[in-house]
PDB file of N, CA, C, O and CB in Angstrom:
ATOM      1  N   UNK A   1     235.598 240.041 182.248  1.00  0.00           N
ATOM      2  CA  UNK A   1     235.076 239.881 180.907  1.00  0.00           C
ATOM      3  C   UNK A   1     235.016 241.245 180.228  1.00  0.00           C
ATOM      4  O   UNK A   1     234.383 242.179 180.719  1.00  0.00           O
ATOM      5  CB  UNK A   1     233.685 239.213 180.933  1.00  0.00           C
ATOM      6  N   UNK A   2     235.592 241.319 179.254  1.00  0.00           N
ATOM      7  CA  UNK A   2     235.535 242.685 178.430  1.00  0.00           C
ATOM      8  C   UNK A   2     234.508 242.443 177.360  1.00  0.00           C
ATOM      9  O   UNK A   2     234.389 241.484 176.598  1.00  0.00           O
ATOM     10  CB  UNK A   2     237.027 243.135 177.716  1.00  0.00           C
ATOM     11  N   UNK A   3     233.712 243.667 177.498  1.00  0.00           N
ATOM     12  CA  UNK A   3     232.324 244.136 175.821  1.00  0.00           C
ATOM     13  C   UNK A   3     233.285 244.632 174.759  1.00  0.00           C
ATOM     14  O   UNK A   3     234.219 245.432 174.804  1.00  0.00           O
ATOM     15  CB  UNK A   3     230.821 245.931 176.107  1.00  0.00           C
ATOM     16  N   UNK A   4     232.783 243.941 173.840  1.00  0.00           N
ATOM     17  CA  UNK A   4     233.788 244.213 172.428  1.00  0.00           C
ATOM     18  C   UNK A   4     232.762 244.476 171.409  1.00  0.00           C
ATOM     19  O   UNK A   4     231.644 244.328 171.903  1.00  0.00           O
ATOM     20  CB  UNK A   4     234.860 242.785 171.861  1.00  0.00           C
ATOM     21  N   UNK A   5     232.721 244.874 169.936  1.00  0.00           N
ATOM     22  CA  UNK A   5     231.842 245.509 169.456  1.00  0.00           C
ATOM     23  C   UNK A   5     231.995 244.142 168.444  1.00  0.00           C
ATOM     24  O   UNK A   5     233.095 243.688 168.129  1.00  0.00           O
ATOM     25  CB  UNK A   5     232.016 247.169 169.087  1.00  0.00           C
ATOM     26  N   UNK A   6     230.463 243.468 167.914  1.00  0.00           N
ATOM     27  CA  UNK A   6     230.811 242.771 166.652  1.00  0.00           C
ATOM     28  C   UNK A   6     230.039 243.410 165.318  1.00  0.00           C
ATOM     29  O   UNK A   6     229.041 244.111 165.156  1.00  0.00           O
ATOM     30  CB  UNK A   6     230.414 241.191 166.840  1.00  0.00           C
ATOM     31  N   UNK A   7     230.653 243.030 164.785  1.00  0.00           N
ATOM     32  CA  UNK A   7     230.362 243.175 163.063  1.00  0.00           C
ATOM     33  C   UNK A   7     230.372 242.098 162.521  1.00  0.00           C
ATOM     34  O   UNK A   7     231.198 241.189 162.429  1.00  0.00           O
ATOM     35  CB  UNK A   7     231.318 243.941 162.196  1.00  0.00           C
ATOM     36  N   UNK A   8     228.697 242.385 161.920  1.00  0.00           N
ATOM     37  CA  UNK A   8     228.642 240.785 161.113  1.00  0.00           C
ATOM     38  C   UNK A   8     227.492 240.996 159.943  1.00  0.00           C
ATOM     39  O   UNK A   8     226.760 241.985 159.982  1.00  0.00           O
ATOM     40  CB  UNK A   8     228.041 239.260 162.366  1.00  0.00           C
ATOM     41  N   UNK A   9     227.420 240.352 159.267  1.00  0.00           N
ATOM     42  CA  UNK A   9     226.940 240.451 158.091  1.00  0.00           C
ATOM     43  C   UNK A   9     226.381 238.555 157.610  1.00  0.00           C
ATOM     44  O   UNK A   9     226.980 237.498 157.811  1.00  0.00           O
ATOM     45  CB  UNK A   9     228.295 241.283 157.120  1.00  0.00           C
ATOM     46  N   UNK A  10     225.294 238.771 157.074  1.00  0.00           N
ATOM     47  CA  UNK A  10     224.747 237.384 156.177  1.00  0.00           C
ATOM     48  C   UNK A  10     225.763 237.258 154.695  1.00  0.00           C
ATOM     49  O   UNK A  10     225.784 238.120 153.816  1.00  0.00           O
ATOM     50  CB  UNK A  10     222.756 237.669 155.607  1.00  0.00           C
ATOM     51  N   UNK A  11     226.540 236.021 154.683  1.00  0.00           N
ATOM     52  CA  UNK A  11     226.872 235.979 153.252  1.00  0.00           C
ATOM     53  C   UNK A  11     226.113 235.031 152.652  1.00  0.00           C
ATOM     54  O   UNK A  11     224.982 234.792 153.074  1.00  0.00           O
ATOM     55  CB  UNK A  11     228.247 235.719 152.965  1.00  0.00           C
ATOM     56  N   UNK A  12     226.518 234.534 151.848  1.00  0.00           N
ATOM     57  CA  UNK A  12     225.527 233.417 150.939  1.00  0.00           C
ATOM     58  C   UNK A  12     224.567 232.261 151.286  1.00  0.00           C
ATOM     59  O   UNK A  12     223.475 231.861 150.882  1.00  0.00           O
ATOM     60  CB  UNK A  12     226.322 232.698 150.192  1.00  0.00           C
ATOM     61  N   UNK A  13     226.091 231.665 152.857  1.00  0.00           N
ATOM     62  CA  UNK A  13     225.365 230.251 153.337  1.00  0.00           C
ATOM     63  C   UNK A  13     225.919 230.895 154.793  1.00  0.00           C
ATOM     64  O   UNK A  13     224.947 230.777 155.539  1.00  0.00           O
ATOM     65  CB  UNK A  13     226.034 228.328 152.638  1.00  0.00           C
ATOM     66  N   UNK A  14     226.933 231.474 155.498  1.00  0.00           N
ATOM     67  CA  UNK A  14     227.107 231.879 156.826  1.00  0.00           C
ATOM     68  C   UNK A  14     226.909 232.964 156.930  1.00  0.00           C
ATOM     69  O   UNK A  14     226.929 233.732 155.968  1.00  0.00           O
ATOM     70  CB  UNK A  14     228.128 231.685 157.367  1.00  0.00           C
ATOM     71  N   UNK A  15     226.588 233.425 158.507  1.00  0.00           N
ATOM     72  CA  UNK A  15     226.730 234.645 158.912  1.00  0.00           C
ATOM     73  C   UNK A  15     228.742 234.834 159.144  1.00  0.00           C
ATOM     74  O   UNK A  15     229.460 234.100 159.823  1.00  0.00           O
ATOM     75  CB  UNK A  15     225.602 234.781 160.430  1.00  0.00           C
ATOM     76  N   UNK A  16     229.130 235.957 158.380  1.00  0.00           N
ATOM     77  CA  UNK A  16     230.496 236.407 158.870  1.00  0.00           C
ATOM     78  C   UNK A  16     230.581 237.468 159.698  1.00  0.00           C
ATOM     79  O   UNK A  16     229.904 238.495 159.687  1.00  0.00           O
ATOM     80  CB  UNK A  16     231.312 236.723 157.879  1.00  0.00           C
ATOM     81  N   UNK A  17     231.499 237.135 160.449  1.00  0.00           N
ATOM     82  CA  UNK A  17     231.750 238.669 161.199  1.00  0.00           C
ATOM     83  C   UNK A  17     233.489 238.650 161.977  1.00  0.00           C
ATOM     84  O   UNK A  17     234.383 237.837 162.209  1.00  0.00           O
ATOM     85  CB  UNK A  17     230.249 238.904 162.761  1.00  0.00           C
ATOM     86  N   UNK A  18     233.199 240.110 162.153  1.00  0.00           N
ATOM     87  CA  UNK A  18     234.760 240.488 163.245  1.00  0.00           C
ATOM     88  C   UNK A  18     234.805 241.178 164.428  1.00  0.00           C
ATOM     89  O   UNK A  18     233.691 241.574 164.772  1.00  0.00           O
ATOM     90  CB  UNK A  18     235.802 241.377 162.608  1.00  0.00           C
ATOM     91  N   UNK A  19     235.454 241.384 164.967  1.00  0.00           N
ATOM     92  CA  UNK A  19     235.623 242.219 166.005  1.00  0.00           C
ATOM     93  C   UNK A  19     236.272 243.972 165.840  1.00  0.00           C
ATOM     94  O   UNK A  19     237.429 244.389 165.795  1.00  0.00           O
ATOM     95  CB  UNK A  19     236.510 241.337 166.827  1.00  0.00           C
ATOM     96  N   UNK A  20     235.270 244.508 165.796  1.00  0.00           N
ATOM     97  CA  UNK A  20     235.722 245.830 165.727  1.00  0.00           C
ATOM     98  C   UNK A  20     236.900 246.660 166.184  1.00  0.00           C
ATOM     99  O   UNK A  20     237.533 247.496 165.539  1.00  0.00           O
ATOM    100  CB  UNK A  20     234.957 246.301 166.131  1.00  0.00           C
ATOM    101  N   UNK A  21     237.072 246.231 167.504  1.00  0.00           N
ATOM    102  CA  UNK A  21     238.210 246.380 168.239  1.00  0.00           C
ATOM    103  C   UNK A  21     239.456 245.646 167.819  1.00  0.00           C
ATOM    104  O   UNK A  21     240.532 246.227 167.963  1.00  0.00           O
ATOM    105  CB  UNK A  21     237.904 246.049 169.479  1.00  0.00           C
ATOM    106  N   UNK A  22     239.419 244.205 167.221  1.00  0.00           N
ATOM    107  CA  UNK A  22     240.228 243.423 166.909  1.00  0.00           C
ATOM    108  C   UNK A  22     240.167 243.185 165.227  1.00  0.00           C
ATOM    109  O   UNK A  22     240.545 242.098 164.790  1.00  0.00           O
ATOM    110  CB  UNK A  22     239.998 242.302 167.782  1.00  0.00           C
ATOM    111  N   UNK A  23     239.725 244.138 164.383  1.00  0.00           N
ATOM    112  CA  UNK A  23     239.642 243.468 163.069  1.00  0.00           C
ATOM    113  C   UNK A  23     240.608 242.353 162.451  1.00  0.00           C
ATOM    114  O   UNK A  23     240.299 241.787 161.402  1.00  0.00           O
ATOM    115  CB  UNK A  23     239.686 244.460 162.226  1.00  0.00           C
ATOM    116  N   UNK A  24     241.685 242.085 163.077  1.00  0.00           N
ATOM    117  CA  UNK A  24     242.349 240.511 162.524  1.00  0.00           C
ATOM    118  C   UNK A  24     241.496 239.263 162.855  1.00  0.00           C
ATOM    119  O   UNK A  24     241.853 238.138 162.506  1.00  0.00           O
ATOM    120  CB  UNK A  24     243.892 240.146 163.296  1.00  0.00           C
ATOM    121  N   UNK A  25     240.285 239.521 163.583  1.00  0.00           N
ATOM    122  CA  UNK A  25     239.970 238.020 164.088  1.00  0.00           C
ATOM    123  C   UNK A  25     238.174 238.353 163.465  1.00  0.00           C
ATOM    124  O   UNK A  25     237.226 239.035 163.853  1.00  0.00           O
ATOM    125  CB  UNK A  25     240.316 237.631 166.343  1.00  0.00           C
ATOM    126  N   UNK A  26     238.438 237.479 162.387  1.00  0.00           N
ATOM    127  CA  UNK A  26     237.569 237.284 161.753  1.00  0.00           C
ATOM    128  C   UNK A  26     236.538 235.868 161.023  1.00  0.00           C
ATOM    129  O   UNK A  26     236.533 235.520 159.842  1.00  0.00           O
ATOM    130  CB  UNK A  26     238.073 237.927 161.188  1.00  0.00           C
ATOM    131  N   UNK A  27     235.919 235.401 161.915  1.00  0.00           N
ATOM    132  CA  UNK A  27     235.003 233.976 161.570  1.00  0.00           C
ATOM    133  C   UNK A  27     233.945 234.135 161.249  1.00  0.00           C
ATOM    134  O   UNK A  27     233.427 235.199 160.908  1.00  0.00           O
ATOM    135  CB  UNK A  27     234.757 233.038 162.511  1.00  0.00           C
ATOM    136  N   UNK A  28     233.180 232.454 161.353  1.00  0.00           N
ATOM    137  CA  UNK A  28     231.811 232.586 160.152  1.00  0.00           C
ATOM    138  C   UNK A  28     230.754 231.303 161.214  1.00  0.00           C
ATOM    139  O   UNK A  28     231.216 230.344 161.833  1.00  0.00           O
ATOM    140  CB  UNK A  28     232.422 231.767 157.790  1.00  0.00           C
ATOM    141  N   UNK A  29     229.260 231.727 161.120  1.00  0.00           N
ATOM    142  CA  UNK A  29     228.889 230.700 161.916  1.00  0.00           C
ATOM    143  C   UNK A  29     227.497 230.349 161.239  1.00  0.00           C
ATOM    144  O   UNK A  29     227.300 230.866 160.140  1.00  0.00           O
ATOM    145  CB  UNK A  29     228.864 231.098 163.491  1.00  0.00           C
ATOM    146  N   UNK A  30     226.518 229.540 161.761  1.00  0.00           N
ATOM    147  CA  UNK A  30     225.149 229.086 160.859  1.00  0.00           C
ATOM    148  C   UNK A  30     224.149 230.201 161.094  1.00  0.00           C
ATOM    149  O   UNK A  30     223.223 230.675 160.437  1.00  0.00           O
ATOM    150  CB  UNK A  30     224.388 227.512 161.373  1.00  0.00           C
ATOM    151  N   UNK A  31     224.717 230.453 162.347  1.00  0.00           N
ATOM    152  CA  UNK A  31     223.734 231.133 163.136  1.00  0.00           C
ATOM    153  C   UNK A  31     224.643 232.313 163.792  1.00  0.00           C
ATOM    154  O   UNK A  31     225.783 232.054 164.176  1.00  0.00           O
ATOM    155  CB  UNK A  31     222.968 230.089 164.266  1.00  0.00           C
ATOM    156  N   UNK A  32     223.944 233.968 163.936  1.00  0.00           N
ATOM    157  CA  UNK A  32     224.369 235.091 164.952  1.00  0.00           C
ATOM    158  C   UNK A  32     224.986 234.458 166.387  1.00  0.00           C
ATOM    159  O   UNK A  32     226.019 234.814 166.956  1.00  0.00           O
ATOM    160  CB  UNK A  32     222.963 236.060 165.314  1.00  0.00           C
ATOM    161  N   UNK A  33     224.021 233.395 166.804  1.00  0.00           N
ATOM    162  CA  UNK A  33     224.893 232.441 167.862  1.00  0.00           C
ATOM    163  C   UNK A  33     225.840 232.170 167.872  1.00  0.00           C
ATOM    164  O   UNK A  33     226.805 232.721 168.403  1.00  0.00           O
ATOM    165  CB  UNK A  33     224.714 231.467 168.070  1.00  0.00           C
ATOM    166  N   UNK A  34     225.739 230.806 166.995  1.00  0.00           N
ATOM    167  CA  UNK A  34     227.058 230.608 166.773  1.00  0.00           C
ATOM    168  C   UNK A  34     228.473 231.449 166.163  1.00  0.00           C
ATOM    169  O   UNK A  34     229.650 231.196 166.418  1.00  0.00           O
ATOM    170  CB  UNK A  34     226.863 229.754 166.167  1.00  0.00           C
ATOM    171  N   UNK A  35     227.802 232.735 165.101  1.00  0.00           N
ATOM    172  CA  UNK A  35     229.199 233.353 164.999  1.00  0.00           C
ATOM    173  C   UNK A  35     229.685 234.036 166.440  1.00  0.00           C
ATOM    174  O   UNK A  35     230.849 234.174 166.816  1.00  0.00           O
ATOM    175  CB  UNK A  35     229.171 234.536 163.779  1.00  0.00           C
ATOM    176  N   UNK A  36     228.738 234.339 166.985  1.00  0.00           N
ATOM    177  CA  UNK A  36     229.387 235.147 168.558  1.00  0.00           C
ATOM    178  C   UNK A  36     230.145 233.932 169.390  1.00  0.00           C
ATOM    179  O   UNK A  36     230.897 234.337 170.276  1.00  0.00           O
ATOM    180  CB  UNK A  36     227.841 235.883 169.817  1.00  0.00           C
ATOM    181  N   UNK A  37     230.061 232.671 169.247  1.00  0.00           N
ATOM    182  CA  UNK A  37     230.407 231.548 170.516  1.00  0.00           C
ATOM    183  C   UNK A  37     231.665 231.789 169.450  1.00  0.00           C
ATOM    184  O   UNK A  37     232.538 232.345 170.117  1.00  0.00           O
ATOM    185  CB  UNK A  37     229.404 229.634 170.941  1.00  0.00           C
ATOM    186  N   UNK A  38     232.095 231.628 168.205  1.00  0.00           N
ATOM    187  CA  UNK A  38     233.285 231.381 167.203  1.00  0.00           C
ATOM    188  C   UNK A  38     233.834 233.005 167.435  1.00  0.00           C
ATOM    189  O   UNK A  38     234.729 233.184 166.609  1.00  0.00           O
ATOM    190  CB  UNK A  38     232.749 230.845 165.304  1.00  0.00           C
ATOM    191  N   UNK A  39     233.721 233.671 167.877  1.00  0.00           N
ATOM    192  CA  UNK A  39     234.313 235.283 167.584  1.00  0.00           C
ATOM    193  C   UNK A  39     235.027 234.882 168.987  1.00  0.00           C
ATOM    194  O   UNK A  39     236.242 234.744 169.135  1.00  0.00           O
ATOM    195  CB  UNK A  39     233.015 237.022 167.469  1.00  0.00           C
ATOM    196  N   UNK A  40     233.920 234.704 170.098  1.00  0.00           N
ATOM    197  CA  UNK A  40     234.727 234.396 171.052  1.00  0.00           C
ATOM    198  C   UNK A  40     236.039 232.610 171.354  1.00  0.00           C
ATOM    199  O   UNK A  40     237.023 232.297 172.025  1.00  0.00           O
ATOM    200  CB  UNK A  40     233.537 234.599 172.034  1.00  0.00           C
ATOM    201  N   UNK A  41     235.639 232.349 170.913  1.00  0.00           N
ATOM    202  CA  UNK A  41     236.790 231.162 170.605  1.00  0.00           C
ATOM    203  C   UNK A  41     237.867 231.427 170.204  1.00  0.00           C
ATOM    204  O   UNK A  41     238.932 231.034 170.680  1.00  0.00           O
ATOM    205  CB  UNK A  41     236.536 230.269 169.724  1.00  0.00           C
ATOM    206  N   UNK A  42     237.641 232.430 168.878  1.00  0.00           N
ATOM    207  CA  UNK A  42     238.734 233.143 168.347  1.00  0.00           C
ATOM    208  C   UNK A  42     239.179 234.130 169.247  1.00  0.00           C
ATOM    209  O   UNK A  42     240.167 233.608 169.762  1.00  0.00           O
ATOM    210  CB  UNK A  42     238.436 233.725 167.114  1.00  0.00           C
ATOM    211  N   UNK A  43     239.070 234.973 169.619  1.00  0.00           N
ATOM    212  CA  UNK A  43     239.991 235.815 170.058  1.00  0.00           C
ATOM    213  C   UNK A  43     240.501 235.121 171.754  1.00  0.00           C
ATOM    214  O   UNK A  43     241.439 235.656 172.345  1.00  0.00           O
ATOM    215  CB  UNK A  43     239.229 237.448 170.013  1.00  0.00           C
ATOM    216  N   UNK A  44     239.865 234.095 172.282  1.00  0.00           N
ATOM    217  CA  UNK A  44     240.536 233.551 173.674  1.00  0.00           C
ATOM    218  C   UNK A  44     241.936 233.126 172.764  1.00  0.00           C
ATOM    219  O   UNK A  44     243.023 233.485 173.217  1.00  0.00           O
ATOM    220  CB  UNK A  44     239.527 231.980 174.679  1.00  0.00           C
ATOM    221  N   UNK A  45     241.883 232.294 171.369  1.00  0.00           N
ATOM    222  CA  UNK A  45     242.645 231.065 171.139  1.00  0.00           C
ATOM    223  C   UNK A  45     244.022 232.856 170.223  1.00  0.00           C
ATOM    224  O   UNK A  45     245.132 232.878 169.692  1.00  0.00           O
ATOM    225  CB  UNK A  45     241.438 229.177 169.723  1.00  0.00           C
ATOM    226  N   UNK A  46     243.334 233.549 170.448  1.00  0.00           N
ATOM    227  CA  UNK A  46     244.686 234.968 170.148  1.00  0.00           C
ATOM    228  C   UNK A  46     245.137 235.138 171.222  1.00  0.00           C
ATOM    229  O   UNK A  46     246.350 234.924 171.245  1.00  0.00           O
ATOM    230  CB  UNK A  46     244.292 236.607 169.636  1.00  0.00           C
ATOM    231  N   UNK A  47     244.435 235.628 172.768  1.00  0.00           N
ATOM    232  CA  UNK A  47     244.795 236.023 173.712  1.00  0.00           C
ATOM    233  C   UNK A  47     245.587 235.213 174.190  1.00  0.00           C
ATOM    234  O   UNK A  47     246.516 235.856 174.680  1.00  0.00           O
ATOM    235  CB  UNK A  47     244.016 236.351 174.341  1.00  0.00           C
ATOM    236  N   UNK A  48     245.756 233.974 174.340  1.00  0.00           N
ATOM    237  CA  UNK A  48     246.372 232.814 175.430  1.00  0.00           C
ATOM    238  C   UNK A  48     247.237 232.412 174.268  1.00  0.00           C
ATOM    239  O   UNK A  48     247.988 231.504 174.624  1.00  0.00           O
ATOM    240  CB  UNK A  48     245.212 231.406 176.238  1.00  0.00           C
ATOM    241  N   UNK A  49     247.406 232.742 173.042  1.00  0.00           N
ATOM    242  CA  UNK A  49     248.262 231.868 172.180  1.00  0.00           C
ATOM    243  C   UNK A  49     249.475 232.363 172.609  1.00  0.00           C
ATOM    244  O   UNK A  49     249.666 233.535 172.932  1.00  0.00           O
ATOM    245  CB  UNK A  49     248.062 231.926 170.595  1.00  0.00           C
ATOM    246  N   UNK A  50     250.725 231.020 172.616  1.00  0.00           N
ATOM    247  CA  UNK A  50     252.047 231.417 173.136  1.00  0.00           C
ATOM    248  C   UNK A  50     252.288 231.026 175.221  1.00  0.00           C
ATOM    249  O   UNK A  50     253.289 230.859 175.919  1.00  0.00           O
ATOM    250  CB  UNK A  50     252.067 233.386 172.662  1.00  0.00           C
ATOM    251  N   UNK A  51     251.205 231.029 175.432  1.00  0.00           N
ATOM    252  CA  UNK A  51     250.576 231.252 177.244  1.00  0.00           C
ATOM    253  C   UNK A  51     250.663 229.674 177.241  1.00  0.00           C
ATOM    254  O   UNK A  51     250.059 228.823 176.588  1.00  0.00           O
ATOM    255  CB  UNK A  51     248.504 232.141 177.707  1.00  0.00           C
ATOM    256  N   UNK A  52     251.611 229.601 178.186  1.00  0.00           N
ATOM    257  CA  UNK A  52     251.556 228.096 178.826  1.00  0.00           C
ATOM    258  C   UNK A  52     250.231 227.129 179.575  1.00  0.00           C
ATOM    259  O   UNK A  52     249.568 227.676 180.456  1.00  0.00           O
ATOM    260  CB  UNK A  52     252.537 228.235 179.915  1.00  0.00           C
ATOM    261  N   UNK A  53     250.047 226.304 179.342  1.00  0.00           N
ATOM    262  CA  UNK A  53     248.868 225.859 180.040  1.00  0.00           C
ATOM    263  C   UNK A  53     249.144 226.083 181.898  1.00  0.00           C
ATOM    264  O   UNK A  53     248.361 226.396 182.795  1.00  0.00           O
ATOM    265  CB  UNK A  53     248.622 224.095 179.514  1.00  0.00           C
ATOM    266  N   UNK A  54     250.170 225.854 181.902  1.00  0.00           N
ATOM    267  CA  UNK A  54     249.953 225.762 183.803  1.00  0.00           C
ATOM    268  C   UNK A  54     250.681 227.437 183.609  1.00  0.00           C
ATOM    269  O   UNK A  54     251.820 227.543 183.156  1.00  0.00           O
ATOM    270  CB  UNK A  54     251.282 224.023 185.160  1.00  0.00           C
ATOM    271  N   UNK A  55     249.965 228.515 183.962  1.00  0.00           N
ATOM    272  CA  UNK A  55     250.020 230.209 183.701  1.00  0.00           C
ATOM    273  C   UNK A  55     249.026 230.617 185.449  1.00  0.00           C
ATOM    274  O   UNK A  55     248.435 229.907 186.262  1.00  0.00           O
ATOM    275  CB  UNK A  55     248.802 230.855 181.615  1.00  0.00           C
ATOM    276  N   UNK A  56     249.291 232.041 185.348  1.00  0.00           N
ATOM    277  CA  UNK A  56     248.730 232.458 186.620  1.00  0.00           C
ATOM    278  C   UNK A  56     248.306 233.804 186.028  1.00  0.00           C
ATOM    279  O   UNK A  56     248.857 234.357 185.077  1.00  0.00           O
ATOM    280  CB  UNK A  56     249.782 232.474 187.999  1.00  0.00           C
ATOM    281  N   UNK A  57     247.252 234.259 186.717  1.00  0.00           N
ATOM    282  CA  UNK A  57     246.336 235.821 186.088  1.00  0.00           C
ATOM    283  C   UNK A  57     246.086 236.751 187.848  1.00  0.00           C
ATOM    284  O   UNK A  57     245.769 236.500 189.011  1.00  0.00           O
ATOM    285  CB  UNK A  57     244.007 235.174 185.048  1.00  0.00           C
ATOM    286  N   UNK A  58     246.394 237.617 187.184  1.00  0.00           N
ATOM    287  CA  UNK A  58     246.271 238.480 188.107  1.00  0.00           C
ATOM    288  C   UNK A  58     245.697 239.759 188.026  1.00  0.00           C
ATOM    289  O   UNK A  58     246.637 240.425 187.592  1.00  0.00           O
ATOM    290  CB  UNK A  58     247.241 238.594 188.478  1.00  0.00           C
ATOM    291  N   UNK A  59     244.747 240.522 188.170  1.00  0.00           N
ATOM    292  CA  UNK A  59     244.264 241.725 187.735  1.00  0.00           C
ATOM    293  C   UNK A  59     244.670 242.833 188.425  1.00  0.00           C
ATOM    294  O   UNK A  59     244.597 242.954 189.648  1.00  0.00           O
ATOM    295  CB  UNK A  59     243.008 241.718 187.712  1.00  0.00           C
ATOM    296  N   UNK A  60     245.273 243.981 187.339  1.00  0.00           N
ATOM    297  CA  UNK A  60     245.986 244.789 187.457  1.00  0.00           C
ATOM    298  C   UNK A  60     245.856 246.359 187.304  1.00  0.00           C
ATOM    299  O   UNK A  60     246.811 246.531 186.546  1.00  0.00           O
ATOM    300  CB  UNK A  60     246.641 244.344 186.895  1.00  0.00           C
ATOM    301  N   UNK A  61     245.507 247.193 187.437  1.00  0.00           N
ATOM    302  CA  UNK A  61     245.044 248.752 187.344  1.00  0.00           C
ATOM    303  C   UNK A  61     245.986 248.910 186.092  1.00  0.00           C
ATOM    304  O   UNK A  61     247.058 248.305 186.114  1.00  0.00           O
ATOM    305  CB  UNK A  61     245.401 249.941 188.866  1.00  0.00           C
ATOM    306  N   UNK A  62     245.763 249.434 185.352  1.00  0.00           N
ATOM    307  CA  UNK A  62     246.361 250.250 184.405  1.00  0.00           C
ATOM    308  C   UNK A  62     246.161 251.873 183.894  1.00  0.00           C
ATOM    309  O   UNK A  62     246.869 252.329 182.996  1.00  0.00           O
ATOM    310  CB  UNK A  62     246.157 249.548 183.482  1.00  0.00           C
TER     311      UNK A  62
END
């Protein structure tokens, strides 16, 4: 599991926010909760997009 930095802000009727590290992935939720469960939704549904469902992971030194 990787710590990622969020940014979020109250707008009118949602909380919005992004990922600092990732500023393209940017959602909106009722609640600080819920925008963090939607930040993370979003960026799994970036990471695995293109990634076959039957896939294999392996952790790797870089």
């Amino acid at each position: 599991m990787s710590r990622m930095t969020m940014v979020y802000w109250k707008g009118d009727t949602f909380w919005l926010g992004k990922l600092k590290e990732h500023p393209e992935i940017m959602t909106q939720g009722r609640t600080v909760k819920e925008l963090e469960e939607n930040l993370r939704d979003a960026y799994d549904m970036m990471v695995m997009e293109d990634v076959p469902e039957r896939h294999r992971e392996k952790a790797i030194a870089i």
